[in-house]
C-alpha positions in Angstrom: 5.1 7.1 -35.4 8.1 6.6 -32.4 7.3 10.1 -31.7 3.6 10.0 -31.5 4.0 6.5 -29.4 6.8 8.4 -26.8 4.3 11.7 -26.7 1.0 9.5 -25.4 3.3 7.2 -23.0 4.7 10.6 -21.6 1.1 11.7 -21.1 -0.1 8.9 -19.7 2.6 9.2 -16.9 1.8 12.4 -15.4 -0.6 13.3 -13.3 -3.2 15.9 -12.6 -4.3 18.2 -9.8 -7.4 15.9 -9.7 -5.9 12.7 -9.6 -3.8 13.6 -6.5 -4.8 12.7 -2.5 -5.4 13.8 0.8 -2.1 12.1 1.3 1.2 11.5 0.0 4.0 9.0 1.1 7.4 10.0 -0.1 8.9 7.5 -3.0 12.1 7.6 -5.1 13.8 8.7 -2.1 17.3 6.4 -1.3 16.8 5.3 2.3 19.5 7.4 3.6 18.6 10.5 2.1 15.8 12.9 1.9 13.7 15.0 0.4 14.1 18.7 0.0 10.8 20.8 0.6 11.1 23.9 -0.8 8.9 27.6 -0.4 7.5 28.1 -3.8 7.3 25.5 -6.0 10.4 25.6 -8.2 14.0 23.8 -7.4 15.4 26.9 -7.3 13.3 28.0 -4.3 14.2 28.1 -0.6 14.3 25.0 1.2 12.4 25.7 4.5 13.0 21.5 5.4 13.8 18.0 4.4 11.9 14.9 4.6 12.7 10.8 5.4 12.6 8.6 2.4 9.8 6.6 5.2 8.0 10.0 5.7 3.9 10.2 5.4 2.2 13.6 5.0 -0.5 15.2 4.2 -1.6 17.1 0.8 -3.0 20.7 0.7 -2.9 21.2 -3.3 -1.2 20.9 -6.3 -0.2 23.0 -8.9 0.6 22.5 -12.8 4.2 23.9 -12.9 4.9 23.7 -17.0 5.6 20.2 -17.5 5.9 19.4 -13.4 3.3 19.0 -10.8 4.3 20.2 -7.8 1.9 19.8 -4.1 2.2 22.0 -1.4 2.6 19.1 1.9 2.8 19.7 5.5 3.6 17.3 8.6 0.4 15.1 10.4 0.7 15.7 13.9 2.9 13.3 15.7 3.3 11.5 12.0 7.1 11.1 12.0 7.8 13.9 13.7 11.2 13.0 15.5 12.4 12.7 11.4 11.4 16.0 10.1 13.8 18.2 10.0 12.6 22.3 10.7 9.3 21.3 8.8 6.6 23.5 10.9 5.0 24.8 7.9 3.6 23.8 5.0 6.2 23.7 1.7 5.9 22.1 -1.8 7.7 18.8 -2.9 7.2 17.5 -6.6 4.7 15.0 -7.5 7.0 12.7 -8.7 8.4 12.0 -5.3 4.7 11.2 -3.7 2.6 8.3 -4.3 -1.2 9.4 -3.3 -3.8 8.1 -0.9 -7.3 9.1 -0.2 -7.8 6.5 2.8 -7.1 8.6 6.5 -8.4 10.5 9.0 -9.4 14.1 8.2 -11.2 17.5 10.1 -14.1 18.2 8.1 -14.1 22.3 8.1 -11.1 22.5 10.5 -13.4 20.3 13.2 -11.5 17.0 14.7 -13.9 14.3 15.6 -11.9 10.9 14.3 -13.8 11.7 10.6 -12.6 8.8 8.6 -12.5 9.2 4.7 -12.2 6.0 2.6 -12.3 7.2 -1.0 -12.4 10.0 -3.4 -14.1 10.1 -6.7 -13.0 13.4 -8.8 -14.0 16.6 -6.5 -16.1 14.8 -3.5 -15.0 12.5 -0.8 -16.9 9.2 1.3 -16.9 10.0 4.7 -17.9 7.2 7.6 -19.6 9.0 10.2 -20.6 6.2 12.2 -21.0 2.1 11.7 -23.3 -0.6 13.0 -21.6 -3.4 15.0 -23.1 -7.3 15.8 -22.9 -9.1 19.0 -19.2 -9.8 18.6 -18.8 -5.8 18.3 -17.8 -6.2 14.7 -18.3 -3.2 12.1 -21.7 -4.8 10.2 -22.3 -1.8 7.7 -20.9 1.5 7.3 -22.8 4.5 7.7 -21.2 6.8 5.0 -21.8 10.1 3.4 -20.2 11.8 0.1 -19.2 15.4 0.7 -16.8 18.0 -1.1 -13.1 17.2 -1.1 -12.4 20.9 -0.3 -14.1 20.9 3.1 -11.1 18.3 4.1 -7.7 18.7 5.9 -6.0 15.2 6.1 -4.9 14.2 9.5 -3.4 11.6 11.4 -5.4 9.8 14.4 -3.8 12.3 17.1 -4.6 15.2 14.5 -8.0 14.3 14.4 -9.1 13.4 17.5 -11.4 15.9 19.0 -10.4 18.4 21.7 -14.1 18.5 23.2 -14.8 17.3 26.5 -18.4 16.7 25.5 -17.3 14.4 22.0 -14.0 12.9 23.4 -14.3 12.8 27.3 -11.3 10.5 27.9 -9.4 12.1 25.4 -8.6 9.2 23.7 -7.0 9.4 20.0 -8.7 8.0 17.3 -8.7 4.4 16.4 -12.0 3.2 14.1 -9.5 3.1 11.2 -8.6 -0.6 12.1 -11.7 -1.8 12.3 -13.0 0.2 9.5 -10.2 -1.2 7.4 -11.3 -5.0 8.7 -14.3 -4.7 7.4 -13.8 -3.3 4.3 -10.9 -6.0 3.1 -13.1 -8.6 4.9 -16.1 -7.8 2.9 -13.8 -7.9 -0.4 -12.7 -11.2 0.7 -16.2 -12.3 1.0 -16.9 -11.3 -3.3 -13.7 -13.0 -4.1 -14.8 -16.3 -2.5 -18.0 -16.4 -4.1 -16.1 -16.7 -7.6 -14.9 -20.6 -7.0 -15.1 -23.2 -4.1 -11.5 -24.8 -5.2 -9.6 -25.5 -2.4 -6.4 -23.9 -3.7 -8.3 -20.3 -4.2 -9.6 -20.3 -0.6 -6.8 -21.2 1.0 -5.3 -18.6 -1.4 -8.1 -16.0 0.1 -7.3 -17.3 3.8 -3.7 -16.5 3.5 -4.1 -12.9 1.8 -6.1 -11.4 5.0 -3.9 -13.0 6.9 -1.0 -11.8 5.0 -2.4 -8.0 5.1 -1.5 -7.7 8.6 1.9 -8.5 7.9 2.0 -10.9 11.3 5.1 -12.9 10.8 3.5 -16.0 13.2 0.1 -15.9 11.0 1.9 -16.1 7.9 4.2 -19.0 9.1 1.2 -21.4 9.5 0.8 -20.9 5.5 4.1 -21.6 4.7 4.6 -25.3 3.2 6.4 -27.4 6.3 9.0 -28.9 3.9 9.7 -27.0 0.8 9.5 -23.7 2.8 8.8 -20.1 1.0 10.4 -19.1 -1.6 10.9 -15.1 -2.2 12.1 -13.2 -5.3 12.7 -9.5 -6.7 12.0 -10.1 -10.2 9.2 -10.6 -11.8 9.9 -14.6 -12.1 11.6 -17.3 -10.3 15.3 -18.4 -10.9 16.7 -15.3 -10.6 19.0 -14.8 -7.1 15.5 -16.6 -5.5 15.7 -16.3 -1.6 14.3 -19.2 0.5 13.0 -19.5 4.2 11.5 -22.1 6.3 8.5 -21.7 8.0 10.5 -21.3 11.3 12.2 -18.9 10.0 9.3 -16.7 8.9 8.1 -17.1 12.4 11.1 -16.2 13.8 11.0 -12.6 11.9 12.6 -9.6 14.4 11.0 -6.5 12.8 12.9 -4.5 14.1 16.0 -6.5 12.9 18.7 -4.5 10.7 20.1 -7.2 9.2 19.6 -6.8 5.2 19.5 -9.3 2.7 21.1 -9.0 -0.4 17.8 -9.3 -3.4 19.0 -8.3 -6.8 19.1 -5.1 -8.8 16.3 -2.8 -9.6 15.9 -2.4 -13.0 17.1 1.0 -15.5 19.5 2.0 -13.1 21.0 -1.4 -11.8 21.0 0.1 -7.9 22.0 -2.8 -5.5 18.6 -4.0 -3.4 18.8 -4.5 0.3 16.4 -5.4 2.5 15.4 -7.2 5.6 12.9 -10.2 5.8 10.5 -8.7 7.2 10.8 -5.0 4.8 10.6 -7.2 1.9 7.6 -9.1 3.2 6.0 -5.3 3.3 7.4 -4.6 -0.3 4.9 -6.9 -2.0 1.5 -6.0 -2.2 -0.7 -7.3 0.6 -3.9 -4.7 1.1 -6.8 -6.5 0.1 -9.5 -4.4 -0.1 -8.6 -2.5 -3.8 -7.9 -5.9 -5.3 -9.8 -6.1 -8.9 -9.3 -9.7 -9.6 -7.5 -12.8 -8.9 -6.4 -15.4 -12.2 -5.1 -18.7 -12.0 -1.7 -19.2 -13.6 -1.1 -21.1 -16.3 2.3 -21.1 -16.1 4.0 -20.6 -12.6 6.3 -18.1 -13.6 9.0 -19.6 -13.6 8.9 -21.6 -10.6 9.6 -25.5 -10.3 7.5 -27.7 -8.6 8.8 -30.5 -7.5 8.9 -33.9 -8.9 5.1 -35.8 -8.6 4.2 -32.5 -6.4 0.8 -30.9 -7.2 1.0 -27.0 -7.9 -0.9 -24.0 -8.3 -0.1 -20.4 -9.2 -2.3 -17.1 -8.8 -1.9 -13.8 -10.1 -3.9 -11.1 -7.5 -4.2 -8.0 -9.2 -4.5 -4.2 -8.3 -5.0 -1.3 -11.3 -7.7 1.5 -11.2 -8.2 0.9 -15.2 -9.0 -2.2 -17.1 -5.5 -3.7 -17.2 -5.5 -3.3 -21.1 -6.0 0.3 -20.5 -3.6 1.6 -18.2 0.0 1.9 -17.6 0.5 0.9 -14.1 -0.7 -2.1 -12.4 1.0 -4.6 -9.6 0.1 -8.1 -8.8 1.3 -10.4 -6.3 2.1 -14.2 -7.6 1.1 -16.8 -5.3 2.6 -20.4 -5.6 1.0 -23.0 -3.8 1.5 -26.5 -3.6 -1.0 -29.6 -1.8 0.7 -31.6 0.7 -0.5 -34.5 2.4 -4.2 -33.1 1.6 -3.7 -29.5 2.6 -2.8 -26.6 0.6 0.9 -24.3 1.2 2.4 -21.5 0.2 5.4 -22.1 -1.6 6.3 -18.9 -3.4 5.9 -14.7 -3.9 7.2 -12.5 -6.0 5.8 -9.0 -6.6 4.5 -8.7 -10.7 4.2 -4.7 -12.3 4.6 -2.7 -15.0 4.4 1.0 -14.4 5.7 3.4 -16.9 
């Protein structure tokens, strides 16, 4: 039975040609190494270059390699470039060290005109080809179409912007993707709301596009003025929590090196370090794939304090009913009502992937 159980969760864990992307952004990587990209696909084969543990490429196709699925990648132009090291041509990297994407800019036959893809079902591809906008020159309504995966060559916005005079005449590179992406987690937004008119849930919905964008200044104003944010690692509160005020949130330098310490991962026990702001981009935030938000019944852990009023969400991304399938992430949202108005009080980053 053990056997039978370890054979299916095995299974379950690796993936197919088809459920691969037009992208891939390199994971499992330490942060000051790199990954090796090889000429055939093997270990044992040449390695023509090396890649950042932060790199982003693009996907030309994978290959079943006995028990290992290995993709043949190559560099978007201007995507990281001043980190790649002697990658001019395509090479292969194992699966297991990319985590897919179907959302970018791609040339449709080898043609560059700022073609924006922003999903793949099995073998064909939606395409936006052009958008309506309103009087505030916001994106109304897509105009998409579905087309074959294989006529694709992802890109990045300077890759894909067209080369014609007559298409591009300021030679500009391409920048719908922003707006594009807007709409879409604004739209998503828009379903969620409709599910309850409780105060805590829209403020909840309020603070997750804001959060999206990552703005440290935006995402201060949600932060509760007194009991500030609290931030942790694991999967519940208690354990080495962090907390900031709002000011503090405000006051995030990106580009800041200075790394907090935030606990251990867990199997191999490797020390976490990160900055504010990196660990702010470590929990989930996109909006737009979100399945479903439920209210917590217990706050994972976290104390509220004394006579305070409190509220907990789980928001939840999977691509399979969550019973089904052996990866999914959440993000847990404590809030807590002061003087009439609703905070953000906690985070913490919930998965389970096998």
């Amino acid at each position: 039975m053990k056997k039978i159980l370890i054979v299916l969760l095995l299974s379950a864990s690796v993936l197919s040609a088809k459920e691969t992307g037009l992208f891939g952004k390199i994971i499992h990587v330490a942060e000051d190494d790199t990954l090796n990209v090889r000429a055939e696909p093997n270990y044992k084969a040449r390695k023509i270059a090396e890649i950042p543990s932060s790199g982003y490429v693009g996907v030309e196709k994978c290959r079943q390699v006995k028990t290992s699925l290995w993709c043949q990648v190559y560099p978007l132009t201007q995507q990281w470039y001043e980190h790649f090291s002697g990658m001019k041509e395509k090479g292969w990297v194992n699966a297991k060290y990319l985590s897919f994407s179907d959302r970018g800019y791609v040339l449709v036959d080898g043609k560059a005109n700022c073609d924006y893809v922003i999903q793949c079902k099995a073998d064909k591809c939606e395409r936006v080809f052009d958008y309506e906008t309103d009087d505030a020159n916001e994106i109304k309504n897509l105009k998409t179409e579905w087309i074959d995966k294989k006529r694709l060559h992802g890109e990045s916005r300077f890759g894909a912007s067209s080369s014609d005079p007559k298409i591009n005449p300021e030679g500009d590179i391409c920048s719908s993707a922003f707006y594009i992406d807007d709409y879409l987690q604004n739209r998503r937004l828009k379903q969620l709301s409709a599910k309850t008119e409780s105060e805590s849930y829209q403020t909840l919905l309020k603070f997750l596009k804001i959060f999206s964008r990552l703005e440290p200044k935006t995402i201060a104003a949600f932060v509760h003025p007194t009991a500030g944010l609290t931030l942790s690692y694991y999967t519940v509160f208690g354990r080495g929590d962090k907390h900031f005020t709002a000011e503090q949130i405000r006051q995030i330098d990106v580009l800041s090196e200075h790394k907090h310490f935030w606990g251990y991962t867990d199997g191999k026990g490797d020390a976490v370090y990160m900055t504010l702001y990196d660990f702010l981009a470590f929990l989930p935030h996109n909006t737009e794939p979100i399945r479903e938000i439920q209210p917590l019944k217990v706050l994972h852990g976290f104390h509220c304090a004394k006579n305070a009023e409190c509220q907990g969400y789980e928001v939840l991304w999977y691509d399979k009913p969550r019973e089904e399938d052996f990866s999914w992430q959440g993000l847990v949202v404590i809030l807590e009502l002061y003087r009439g108005k609703w905070y953000v009080t906690g985070l913490l980053r919930d998965r389970w992937t096998i």
